[in-house]
Every structure is written in structure tokens, then in C-alpha cells.
N, C-alpha and C positions, 0 to 999 in steps of 0.2 A: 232543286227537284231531287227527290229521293230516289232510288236504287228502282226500289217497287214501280214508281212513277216512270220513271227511264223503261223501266224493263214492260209494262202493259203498253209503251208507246211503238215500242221498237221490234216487238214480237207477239204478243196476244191482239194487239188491235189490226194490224197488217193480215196476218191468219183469220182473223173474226170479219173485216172484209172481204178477204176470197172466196170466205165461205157462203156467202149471204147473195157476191154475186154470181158463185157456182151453181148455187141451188134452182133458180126460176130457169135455168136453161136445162140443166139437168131434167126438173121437172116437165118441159114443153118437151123435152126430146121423148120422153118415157109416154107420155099421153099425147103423142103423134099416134101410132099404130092403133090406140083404141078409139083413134078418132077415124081412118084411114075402112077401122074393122066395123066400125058403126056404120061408116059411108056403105062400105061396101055390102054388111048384112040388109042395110036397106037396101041394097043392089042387087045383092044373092052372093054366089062366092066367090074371093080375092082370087085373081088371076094369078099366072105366073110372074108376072111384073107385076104383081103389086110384091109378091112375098118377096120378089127378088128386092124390091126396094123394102121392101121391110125388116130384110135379113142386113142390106146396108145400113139401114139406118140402126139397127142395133147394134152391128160393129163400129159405126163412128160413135154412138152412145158410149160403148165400152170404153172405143179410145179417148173420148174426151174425160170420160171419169179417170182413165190412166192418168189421161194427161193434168188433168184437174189434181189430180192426187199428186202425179210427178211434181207439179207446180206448186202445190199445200207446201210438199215435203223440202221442196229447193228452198220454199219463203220462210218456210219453218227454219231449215237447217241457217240460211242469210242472216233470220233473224237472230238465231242461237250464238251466231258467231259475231254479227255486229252486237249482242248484247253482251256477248265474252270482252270485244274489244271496249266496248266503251266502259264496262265494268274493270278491264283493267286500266283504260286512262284516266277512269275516274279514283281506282285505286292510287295512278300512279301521282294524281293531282291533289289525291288527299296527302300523300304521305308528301309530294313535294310543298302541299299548302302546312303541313303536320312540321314539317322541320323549318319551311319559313319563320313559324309563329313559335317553332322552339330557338331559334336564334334568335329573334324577334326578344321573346322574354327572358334567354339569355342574357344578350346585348342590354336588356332594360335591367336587368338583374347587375348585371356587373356598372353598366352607370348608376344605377342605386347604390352599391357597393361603393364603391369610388366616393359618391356625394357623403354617405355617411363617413367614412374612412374621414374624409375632406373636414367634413363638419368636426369629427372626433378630433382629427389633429389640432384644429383650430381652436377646439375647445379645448383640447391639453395644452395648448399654446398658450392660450390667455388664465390659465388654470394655474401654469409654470410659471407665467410673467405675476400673476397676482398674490403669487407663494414668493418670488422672489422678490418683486418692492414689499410685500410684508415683512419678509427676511431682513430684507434693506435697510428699512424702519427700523424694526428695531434691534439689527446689527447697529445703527447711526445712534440709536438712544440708547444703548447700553455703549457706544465710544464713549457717548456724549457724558453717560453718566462716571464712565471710570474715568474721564479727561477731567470734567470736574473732582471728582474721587483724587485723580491724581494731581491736580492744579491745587488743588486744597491740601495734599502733602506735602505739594514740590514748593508750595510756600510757605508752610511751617517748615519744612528743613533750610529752606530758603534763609527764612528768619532765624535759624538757630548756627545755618553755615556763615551770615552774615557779622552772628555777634562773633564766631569762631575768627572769619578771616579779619573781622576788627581788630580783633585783640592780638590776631601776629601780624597785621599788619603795621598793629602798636609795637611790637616785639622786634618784627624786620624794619621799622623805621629808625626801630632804638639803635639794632644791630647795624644796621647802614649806616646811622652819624653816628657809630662806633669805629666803624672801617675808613669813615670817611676821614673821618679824623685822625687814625693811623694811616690810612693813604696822604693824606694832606703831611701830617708829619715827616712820613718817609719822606715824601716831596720835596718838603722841604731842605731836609738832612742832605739828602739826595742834590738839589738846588745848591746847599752850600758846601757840600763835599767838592760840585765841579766848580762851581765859584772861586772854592781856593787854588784848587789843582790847575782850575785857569791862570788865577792869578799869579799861580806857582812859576807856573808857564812864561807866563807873559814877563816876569822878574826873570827867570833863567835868560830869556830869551834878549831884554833888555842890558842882561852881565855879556852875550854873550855878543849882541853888538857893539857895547862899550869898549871892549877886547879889542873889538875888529876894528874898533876907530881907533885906539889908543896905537894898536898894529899899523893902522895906517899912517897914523901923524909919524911915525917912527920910519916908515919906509918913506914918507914925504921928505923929511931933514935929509935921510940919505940921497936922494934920487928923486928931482923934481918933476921930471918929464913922467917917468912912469907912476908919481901921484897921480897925476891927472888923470891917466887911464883907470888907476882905482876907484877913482871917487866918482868919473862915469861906470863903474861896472855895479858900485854900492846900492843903487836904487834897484838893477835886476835881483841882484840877489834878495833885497825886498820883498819881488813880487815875485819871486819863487816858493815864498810860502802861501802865496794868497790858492793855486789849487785846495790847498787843505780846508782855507775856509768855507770854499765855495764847493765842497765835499760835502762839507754842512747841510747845506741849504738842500739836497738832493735827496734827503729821507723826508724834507719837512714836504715836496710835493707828492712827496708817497708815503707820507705816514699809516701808521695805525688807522682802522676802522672808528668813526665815529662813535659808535654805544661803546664804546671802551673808554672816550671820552665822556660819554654822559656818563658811567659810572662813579667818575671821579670828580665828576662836577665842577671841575676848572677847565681851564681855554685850553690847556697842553694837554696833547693827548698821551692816555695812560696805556701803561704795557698789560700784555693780557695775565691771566694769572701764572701762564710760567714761567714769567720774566723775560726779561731781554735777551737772550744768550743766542736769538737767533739774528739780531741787527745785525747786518753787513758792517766791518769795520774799513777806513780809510787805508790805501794800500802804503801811504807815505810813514803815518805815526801806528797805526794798528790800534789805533783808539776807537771807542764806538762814538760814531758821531752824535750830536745834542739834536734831538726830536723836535723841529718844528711845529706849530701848529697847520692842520690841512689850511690852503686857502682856502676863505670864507665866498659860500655864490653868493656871487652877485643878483639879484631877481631886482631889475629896473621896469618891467614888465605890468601895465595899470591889468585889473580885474575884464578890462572889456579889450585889452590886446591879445591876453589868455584865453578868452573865451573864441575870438575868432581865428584863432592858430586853434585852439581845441575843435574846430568846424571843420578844418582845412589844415591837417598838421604836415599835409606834404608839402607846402608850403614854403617851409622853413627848413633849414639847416641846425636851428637850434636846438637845446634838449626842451621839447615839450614838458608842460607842468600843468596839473590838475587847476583849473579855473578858480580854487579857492582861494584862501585866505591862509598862507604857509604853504602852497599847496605845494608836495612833490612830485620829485618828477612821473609819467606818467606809466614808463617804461618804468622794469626793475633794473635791468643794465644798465641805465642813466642812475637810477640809484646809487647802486654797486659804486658807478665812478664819480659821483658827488662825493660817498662817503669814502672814499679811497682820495682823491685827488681834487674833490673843490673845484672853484673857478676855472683850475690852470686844466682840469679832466676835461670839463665842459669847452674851455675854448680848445680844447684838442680836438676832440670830439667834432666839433661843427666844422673845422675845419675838413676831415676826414668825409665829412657828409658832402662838403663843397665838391673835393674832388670826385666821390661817386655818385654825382648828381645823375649826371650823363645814362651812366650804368646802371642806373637803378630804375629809373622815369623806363627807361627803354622794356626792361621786364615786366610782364604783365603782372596784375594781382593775380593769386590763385582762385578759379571759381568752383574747383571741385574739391574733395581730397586727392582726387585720381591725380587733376592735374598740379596740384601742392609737390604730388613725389616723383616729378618727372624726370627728375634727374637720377630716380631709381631706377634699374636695367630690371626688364623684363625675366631675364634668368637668374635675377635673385628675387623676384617673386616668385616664378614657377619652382623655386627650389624649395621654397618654404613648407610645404605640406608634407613631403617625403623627410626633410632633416627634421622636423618636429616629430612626424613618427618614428623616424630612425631612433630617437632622444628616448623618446616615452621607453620603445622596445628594445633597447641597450641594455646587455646584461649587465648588472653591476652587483656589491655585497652589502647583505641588507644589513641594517646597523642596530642595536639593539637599543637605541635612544634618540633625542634628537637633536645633532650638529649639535659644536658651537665654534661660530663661523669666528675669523681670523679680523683681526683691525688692518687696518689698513698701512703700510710702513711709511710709504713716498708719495708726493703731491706734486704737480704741477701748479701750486697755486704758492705764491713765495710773497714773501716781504714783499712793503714797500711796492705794489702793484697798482696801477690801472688797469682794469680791464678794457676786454675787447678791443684789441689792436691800435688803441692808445696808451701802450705798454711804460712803465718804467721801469725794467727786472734788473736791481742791480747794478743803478744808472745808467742806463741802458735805454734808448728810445726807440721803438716799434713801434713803426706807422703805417704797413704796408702790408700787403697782402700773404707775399711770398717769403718773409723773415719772421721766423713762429721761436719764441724763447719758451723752452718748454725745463728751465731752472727748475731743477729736484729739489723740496727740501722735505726733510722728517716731518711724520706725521706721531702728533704724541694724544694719549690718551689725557685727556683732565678728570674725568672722572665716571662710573656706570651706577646709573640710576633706574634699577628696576630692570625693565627690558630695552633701556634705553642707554647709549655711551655716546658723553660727550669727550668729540675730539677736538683737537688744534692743528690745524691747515695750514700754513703760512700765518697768515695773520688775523685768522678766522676762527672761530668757534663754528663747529656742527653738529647735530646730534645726528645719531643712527637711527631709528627705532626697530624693530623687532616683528611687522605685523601678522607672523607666521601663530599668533594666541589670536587675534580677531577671526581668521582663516577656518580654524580649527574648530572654533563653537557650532554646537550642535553637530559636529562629526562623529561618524561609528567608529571610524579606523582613521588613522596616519604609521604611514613609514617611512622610510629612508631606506637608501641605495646609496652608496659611494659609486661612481665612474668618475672614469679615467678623465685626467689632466683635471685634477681637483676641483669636481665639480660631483654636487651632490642633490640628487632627485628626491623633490617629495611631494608623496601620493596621498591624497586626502580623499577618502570615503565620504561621501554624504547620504542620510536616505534615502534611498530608491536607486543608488546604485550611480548617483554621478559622481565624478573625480574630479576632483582640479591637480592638473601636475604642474608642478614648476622645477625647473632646473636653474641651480644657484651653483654660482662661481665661490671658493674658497674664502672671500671675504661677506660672503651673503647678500652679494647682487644678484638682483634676475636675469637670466637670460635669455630665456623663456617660458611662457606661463599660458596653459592651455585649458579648458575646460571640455569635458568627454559626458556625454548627455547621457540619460540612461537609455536610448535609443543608439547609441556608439557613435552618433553626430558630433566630433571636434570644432571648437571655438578657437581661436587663436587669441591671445587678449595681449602677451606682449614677444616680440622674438627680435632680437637684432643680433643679423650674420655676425660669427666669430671672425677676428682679423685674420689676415688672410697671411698679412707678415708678420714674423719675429723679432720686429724692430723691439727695444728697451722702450718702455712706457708706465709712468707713474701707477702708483693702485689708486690713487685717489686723484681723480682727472674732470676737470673742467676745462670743457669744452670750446666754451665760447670765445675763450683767448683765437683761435681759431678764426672769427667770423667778424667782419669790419662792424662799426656801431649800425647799429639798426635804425632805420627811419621809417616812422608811423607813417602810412598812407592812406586810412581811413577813418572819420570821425570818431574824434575820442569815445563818443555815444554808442557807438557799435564796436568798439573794444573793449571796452566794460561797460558792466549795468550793475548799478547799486540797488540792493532789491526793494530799500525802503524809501527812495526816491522813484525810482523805475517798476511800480509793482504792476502795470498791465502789461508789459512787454512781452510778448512772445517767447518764454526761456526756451522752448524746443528749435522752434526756429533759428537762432542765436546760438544755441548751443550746438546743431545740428552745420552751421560757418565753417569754411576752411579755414587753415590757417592764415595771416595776414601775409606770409612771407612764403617765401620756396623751402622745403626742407632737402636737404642735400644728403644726408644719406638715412636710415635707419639706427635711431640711436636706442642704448638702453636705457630703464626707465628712471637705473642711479646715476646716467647722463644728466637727463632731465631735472633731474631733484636737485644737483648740482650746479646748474647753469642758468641762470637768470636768463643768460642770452637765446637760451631757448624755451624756453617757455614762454618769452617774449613774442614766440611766431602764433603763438595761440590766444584766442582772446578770451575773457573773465568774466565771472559771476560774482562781485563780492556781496557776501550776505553780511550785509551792518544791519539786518531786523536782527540775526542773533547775534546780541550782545554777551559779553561776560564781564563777572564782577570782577575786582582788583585780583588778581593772584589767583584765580578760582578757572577750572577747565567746564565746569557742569553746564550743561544747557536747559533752562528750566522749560518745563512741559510749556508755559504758556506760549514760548518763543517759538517750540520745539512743531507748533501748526502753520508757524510762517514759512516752515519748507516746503510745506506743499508744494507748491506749486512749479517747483525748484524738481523736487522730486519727480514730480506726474513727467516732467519734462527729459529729467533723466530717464526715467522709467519705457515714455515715448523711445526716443534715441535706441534704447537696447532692446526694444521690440521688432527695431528694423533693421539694428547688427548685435546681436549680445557679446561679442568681443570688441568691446568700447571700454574705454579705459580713461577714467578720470581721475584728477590730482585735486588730492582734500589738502589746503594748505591753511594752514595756523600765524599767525600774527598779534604780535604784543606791542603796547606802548613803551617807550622809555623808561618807565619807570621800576626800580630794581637791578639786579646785577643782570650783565649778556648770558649768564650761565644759566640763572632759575627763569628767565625769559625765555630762552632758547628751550630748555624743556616745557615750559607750560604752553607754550605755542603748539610745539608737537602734541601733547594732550588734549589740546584745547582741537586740533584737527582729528585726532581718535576719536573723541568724543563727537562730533558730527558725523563722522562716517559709520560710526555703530549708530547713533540713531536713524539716518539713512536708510540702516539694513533691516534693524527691529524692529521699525515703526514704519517704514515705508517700501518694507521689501525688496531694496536693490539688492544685489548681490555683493557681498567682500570683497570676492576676487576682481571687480573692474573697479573697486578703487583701491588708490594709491595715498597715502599719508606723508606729511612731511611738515617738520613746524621750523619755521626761521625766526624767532624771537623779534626782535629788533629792529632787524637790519631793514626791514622794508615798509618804511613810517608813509602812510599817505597823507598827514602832515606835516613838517618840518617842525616839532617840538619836542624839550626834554622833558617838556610836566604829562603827565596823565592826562590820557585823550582819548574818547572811546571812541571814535572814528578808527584808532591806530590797533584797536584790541577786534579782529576782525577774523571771518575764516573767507576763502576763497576756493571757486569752484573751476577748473580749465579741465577741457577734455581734449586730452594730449595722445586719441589715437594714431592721429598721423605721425607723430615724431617716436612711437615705439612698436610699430609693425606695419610691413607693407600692407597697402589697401588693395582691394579687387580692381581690377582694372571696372574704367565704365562704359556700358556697350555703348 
């Protein structure tokens, strides 16, 4: 209803009724008296009572039209103001109907809003997603096209590095039955210089009992009773030289390393190249005793007794051996003491396992990292983030190049050794826990190659390498700082503003290595507390002499995976394992590189898909896609700690000298952790490089074996920086 309609209902029509039924009484009152004055003129004239009622009836006349009018003007004025009020609740019903229907279309307005918005994102969603699988594409067909691009180079240089390391392979074969045949001569000469000097010997020695017989028959004519006591004393004196013999026998179960052997190609083992000068001599004659051959192991052991000790290697007491055909042992510390000590290492060995059977069944496996480092104290984890920062923010003087760090003088690693607490330092036997022979001897330099110095250990070759050139690529800035107690800080700039710092000891160990984000967020990747005492301790220290033989207590299957047998296996999950063992304290990361026995507590990745040629470190592109998946899995891992730290390790076959082994192993593990980095994006800094030539055959042969030419992958965070505790 409209305003107009409201308002003729409310006030014209109410007044237009009073009117209508004012009117016929009005009129009946007014045409009384000329009804009254007809009667009467028909009568003659109105009386006194009539006028007097005639004068009444004009004064109530009067008052009803007052009254009439008073009553218009009330209905009137009622309706003015009921048609004010209802005009203003109608006002007030529009304006509250007026903002209903503007939130109303507000409210619809902003859910329209929203739906398109909705719509819009969803269409930039699928707009981004169809930009970036196009992107995908053909990011994937231009890989695809330079992997072929590059697979079609990397095998013509392939082809041309092949005719190259033919031809010194022809060259170093020639050169090797060059040596070998100067080795075999020396040998010889060597062979019969003592041959004579024995024989020299044995003639003096023969003049000089014939003396002492002749002496006797001479003191016999005089004095019969005391012959007799002579010629019972004449047989001790005999066997008073038999110690010197049996002197002998005491380097032959602790000879020389085996590839020192294979270099020479005969049963006796050979000296390494800087000669003898370090043999322990006989304390009787000061002669260097004659070098036995190691005992030869024994492996009685059929292919299907192997395989179910390799199920179940707790088992056993014995040194476990890879299920194969030659197979070695499965540990590197069973290694180490095969090539050191032979049969007589291994029956030591399982011996030492008998008695800590007890002890060892009783400690659990590790299920975390947390709990791997339990026998780390809480207050050398909580110290770790303040001395790392104290390190970083140490004033020290900045150096105008960079280092060059010190070799190493002294070793704990000596002659004539079994490792791991089936010791023989010196004829000397350690078999127990609490008697550590920590025998010094000179550490000499044999030669530097590159960035790389090979040294001699006791009876060992090792190389250093240098990986402070891999670090540096594609860096803005590096410096140095010298602080105090010979230790030297260095700062590496990357794009966008992150660091990695590492602090190195005077011989250029790490000892702590940190990475600083461009958001200021620190990584910790390696730090192991500085000693606490000043006790005398070698620069060049292996460890493991320290720690009784190890015993495998989880299928061999799940301590390593060969990636070219094992290729659906889970590598993040496997890789993401605690250690097999308890780590006992925080070690550094040149501990590690050093001690078979530790590394032992971690388990392995060998990659036998990347193969390499005879003598050659390159990893050809076609190989170089089989890491994938190796990668993703590293890659995984440091998504969930990016201070993970893994050891790139290098391995050669037999074939060649322990010295150009020993480097191309090392090479040969460069070269997989740059393509790692280039190709797959990991970071430098969480690996670690280290090549052992040689020594660590997962065969048992001297010929060429590509099983033996291998890299391996262990992520050794738990054994070089406390981990987070876990809630």
C-alpha cells in the first residue's frame, strides 16, 4: 500500500465519514423551528414556551456544531498524527527494509566476490600447473637431448680415453715387469746375501761349538766328575739360542700388508717403498729378523654355510665373509686383520668375540640416532651451539692466502700390527680391553701429487686429499683467519650470501664445519669436542685399536646394498638406519677416514652400476643416471637434516702398485661427489672424500676384478656431531 493510500485511509476517509453523518442531524435540527413555526402559524403566534424552546434548541444547535466541529478537528488532528506516526514507521521500515536488502546485496556481492576470486585462483592454479608440466617437458626433453648430446661425447672421448689408457696400460705393464723383475732381483740378491750371512752364521757358530767341545774333552781328561756336569749343561746352552729363532717367526704373524704383497707378485711379502728401516730388530743379535709370509685364511666354509651366517651373522663368532666365490670378509676391520695377520688374526679374533658374547647380546641394537649416542652426556650436546658460535666469532688474523696445512710427524699405527684389540705391537700381545699399546712411530711423506700427499703410517700407505678446491667452486669470496692453538678458520662466500665455515687443526683436520643460511639459520655438519687433557697423543691416530673386534648383528642384506643387484630397495630408508653399533663418543671426521673400525658402526651403499675402466677415475654420463636414485635418496635425508654428512669412498683392484691405487681410488671418490653436486644438486659440504686403493678387496684376488674397482656411499652423521635429542 502506498503512502497516498495509507494516508486517504487514515485521515480523509474518517473525516469524510463525520461529515456525512454530521450533516442529516445538523439539518433536522435547523428545519425543527420552521416546522414548530408552520405548526404554529397555522395556530397563530408561538408562545412563550415555544420561543423559549426554540431559543434552546438553537443553542444546543450551536453546541452540537461546536461540538461537531470540536470532534472534526480532534479526528482531524488523530488522524494527522496517526498518519505522521505511521509515515514514520513506514519511513522507519523502509530504511530498515532499505539496509536489510543493502547487506542482503552486500553479503551477495562479497559471496560473488569470493566465488570469482575462488574460481580465479583455481584457474591460476591449473594455469601454473599446465605452465609448469610444459616447463617439465620440455626441461625433461632438452635433459634428454643434451644426455644424449653428452652420452654421444662421453663416448667418443670414452673411445679415445680407452685407446689412451690402452696404450699406458701397455706402457705401465711394460714398466711393472720392469720393476718386477728389479724387485724379483733385488729379492733375490737380497735372498742370497742372507743366505750367506746365515750360512756365515751358522759356520761361526758351528767353529764355535767345536771349541767348546774340544774345551770340554780337555776339562773331561782333567776332571771327570765335573765332565759330566758339563755335558749335561751343553744342550741348555743350545737352547739358549733357540729365543732368537723364534724372534723370527713373530714379524711373520705380523707382517707387512698384503697389496705390498701383490705388488711383487711372490708369496713373501715385500717392503714398502721406503724400505725396511723401520723392522723392529731382535734385542739378542740387533739383526732385522727375516719376514715371514702372513698366514694364509683358511675359508673351509661351503657357499650355502655363507649365505646362512650372512642371514643371521650374530650367530657366529667367526669373521663373516661375503656369500661369494673369494668372498671377503664382510666388515673392513676383518679386512684390515686378514691382511695384517691371516688365519692366526681371525682365530684371535673369534676368540675375543667368544668372550664378549655375554656383553654384547646383552646391549641393545640402536633404533635411533638419539639412542646410537647415549653414552654422549647431555652437556656436551648442549655446549655445541654456543662453542661453534664462539669459533665462528673468534677474533683471529686474516691471512693473505690460503694455508698450507702441516703432514703429520707421529702415528699410532706401527709395524707389524693386528688391529683392533688383537694387537701384536712389537711382540707384544693385546687382547683386552683396558691395555691400549699406543707405540709412536714416524710418519714419512712418500710423495705429493697434485692436491693430494701420499704418506707412510707404520706399515701403511694413505693419501690426504685437499677437498677445500671442490668447496670453493662457484664461490664469491674465501678467507682465512689464523686463532689461537694452531688452528685456522675458513670462510666461504656463496651466492646469496651463505657461508660455510670450517675450523681446521694445523695438520688440516676438521673440526668443525658449519653452514650459515642466508636467513642466519646454522647447520652444523661436523664438530667433535676438543680433548679435554694434555696427555702426549700421536698426529696421525687410529682409533679403532681402542674398540674390541666388532660383531655383525643384522643381515648382511641390511648392511649393505649393491645397487646393481639391490636396484628397488628403499635407499632413503636404508640410508636414513642408525648405526649397527653404539657410538661412544663423538669423533672427528679424520677419525673416521682413518678407522675401518668405525665406520664399521655404519652401514653401506656400494655402487658396482658405476663402474670404472683400468686405471681411469671418469664416470661416463651413461653410468652417471644410475645415481639417481642414490641421489633422490640423499637428497631426501637432507631435506629432513641438511647437516648430514656422508663419506664418498674410492676402491681399486689389485692390479698395479698400492701407491697409484691409493691415489686413483681417491680420484675415483672426487669424481662421484662432484657429479653428485653438478648433476644432482647435493651440497660439497655434507660430503666427505676418501680413496683407500687396495686394501679393501670385496674379492679375495690379485688379478683385475671389477667388483673390486668400486665407490661406496655411509652416512657417518652419528659418528662426527652430536645429534638432537628425540622428543
Amino acid at each position: 500500500m502506498t503512502f497516498r493510500s495509507k494516508l486517504f485511509a487514515t485521515v480523509a476517509f474518517p473525516v469524510l465519514s463525520a461529515t456525512l453523518v454530521a450533516t442529516p442531524s445538523l439539518a433536522d435540527a435547523l428545519m425543527k423551528p420552521f416546522e414548530v413555526a408552520q405548526e404554529s402559524s397555522d395556530q397563530g403566534q408561538p408562545s412563550e414556551e415555544e420561543l423559549l424552546l426554540q431559543q434552546q434548541q438553537q443553542e444546543q444547535q450551536r453546541a452540537a456544531e461546536e461540538e461537531a466541529q470540536r470532534a472534526a478537528e480532534e479526528q482531524q488532528r488523530a488522524a494527522e498524527e496517526e498518519a505522521q506516526r505511521a509515515a514514520e514507521e513506514q519511513q522507519r521500515a523502509a530504511e530498515e527494509e532499505a539496509q536489510r536488502a543493502a547487506e542482503e546485496q552486500q553479503r551477495a556481492a562479497e559471496e560473488e566476490a569470493q566465488r570469482a576470486a575462488a574460481e580465479q585462483q583455481r584457474a591460476a592454479e591449473e594455469e601454473a600447473q599446465r605452465a609448469a608440466e610444459e616447463q617439465q617437458r620440455a626441461a625433461e626433453e632438452e635433459a634428454q637431448r643434451a644426455a644424449e648430446e653428452q652420452q654421444k661425447a662421453a663416448e667418443e672421448e670414452a673411445q679415445r680415453a680407452a685407446a689412451e689408457q690402452q696404450k699406458a696400460a701397455e706402457e705401465e705393464a711394460q714398466r711393472a715387469a720392469e720393476e718386477q723383475q728389479k724387485a724379483a732381483d733385488e729379492e733375490a740378491q737380497r735372498a742370497a746375501e742372507e743366505q750367506q750371512k746365515a750360512a756365515e752364521d751358522e759356520a761361526q757358530r758351528a767353529a764355535q761349538e767345536q771349541k767348546a767341545a774340544e774345551e770340554q774333552q780337555q776339562t773331561e781328561e782333567q776332571q771327570q766328575q765335573p765332565a759330566e756336569e758339563q755335558q749335561a749343561e751343553q744342550p741348555v746352552e743350545g737352547e739358549a739360542e733357540q729365543p732368537a729363532v723364534a724372534g723370527e717367526e713373530t714379524p711373520a704373524e705380523t707382517g707387512t700388508e698384503q697389496p705390498s704383497t701383490a705388488e711383487t707378485g711372490t708369496d713373501q711379502p715385500a717392503t714398502t717403498e721406503t724400505g725396511t728401516e723401520q723392522q723392529p730388530s731382535t734385542a739378542e743379535t740387533g739383526e732385522t729378523p727375516v719376514t715371514e709370509p702372513v698366514p694364509e685364511v683358511v675359508d673351509t666354509l661351503t657357499e650355502e654355510q655363507k649365505q646362512e651366517i650372512a642371514e643371521d651373522p650374530g650367530q657366529t663368532d667367526e669373521t663373516v665373509v661375503l656369500p661369494v666365490e673369494n668372498g671377503a670378509a664382510v666388515l673392513d676391520s676383518d679386512k684390515d686383520a686378514d691382511n695384517s695377520g691371516g688365519q692366526t688374526s681371525r682365530d684371535e679374533r673369534r676368540k675375543k668375540r667368544e668372550e664378549l658374547r655375554a656383553e654384547e647380546e646383552a646391549a641393545p641394537l640402536p633404533e635411533t640416532d638419539d639412542s646410537a649416542q647415549a653414552a654422549i652426556s647431555e652437556e656436551v650436546r648442549a655446549a655445541v651451539p654456543q662453542k661453534i658460535e664462539a669459533a665462528i666469532k673468534e677474533e683471529g688474523e686474516r691471512l693473505d692466502a690460503a694455508p698450507v696445512f702441516e703432514v703429520p710427524q707421529t702415528t699410532n699405527i706401527v709395524n707389524n700390527t693386528i688391529v683392533n684389540n688383537t694387537i701384536i705391537n712389537n711382540n707384544t700381545v693385546n687382547n683386552n680391553n683396558t691395555t691400549i699399546d699406543n707405540s709412536v712411530t714416524q710418519v714419512n711423506v712418500v710423495e705429493q701429487i697434485d692436491n693430494r700427499t701420499v704418506i707412510e703410517v707404520g706399515n701403511q700407505l694413505v693419501v690426504r686429499g685437499d677437498d677445500r678446491p671442490r668447496l670453493r667452486r662457484d664461490s664469491e669470496e674465501v678467507y682465512y683467519d689464523n686463532l689461537a692453538r694452531g688452528r685456522v678458520r675458513e670462510t666461504i662466500v656463496r651466492p646469496g650470501g651463505v657461508q660455510i665455515v670450517t675450523i681446521y687443526n694445523r695438520y688440516g683436520d676438521i673440526i668443525q664445519r658449519s653452514r650459515v643460511g642466508r636467513d642466519g639459520r646454522e647447520h652444523i655438519l661436523v664438530y667433535a669436542p676438543e680433548r679435554g687433557d694434555d696427555s702426549p697423543r700421536p698426529d696421525f691416530v687410529d682409533v679403532g685399536y681402542e674398540l674390541p673386534p666388532m660383531r655383525l648383528r643384522i643381515p648382511v642384506r641390511d648392511y649393505i646394498i649393491d645397487t646393481s643387484s639391490d636396484p628397488d630397495r628403499d635407499y632413503y630408508d636404508f640410508l636414513a638406519e642408525p648405526p649397527v653399533e653404539r657410538v661412544e663418543r663423538v669423533y672427528t671426521i679424520d677419525e673416521v677416514k682413518h678407522s675401518a673400525r668405525l665406520r664399521d658402526k655404519v652401514r653401506r651403499i656400494d655402487l658396482d652400476t658405476v663402474t670404472f675402466a683400468t686405471g681411469s677415475a671418469e664416470v661416463p654420463m651413461s653410468q652417471a643416471r644410475t645415481l639417481r636414485k642414490v641421489a633422490d635418496a640423499m637428497e631426501k635425508v637432507l631435506d629432513k637434516d641438511p647437516g648430514e654428512t656422508f663419506l664418498i669412498e674410492g676402491h681399486t683392484d689389485a692390479v698395479g702398485s698400492d701407491k697409484s691405487n691409493l691415489v686413483l681410488s681417491d680420484q675415483r671418490a672426487e669424481s662421484v661427489a662432484s657429479l653428485l653436486t653438478e648433476v644432482y644438486g647435493i651440497p660439497p659440504e655434507n660430503l666427505q672424500t676418501q680413496g683407500y686403493g687396495e686394501r679393501f678387496l670385496k674379492v679375495r684376488t690379485e688379478t683385475a676384478e671389477q667388483q673390486n674397482r668400486r665407490v661406496t656411499i655411509r652416512r657417518v652423521t652419528t659418528l662426527v656431531r652430536p645429534v638432537a635429542r628425540a622428543n
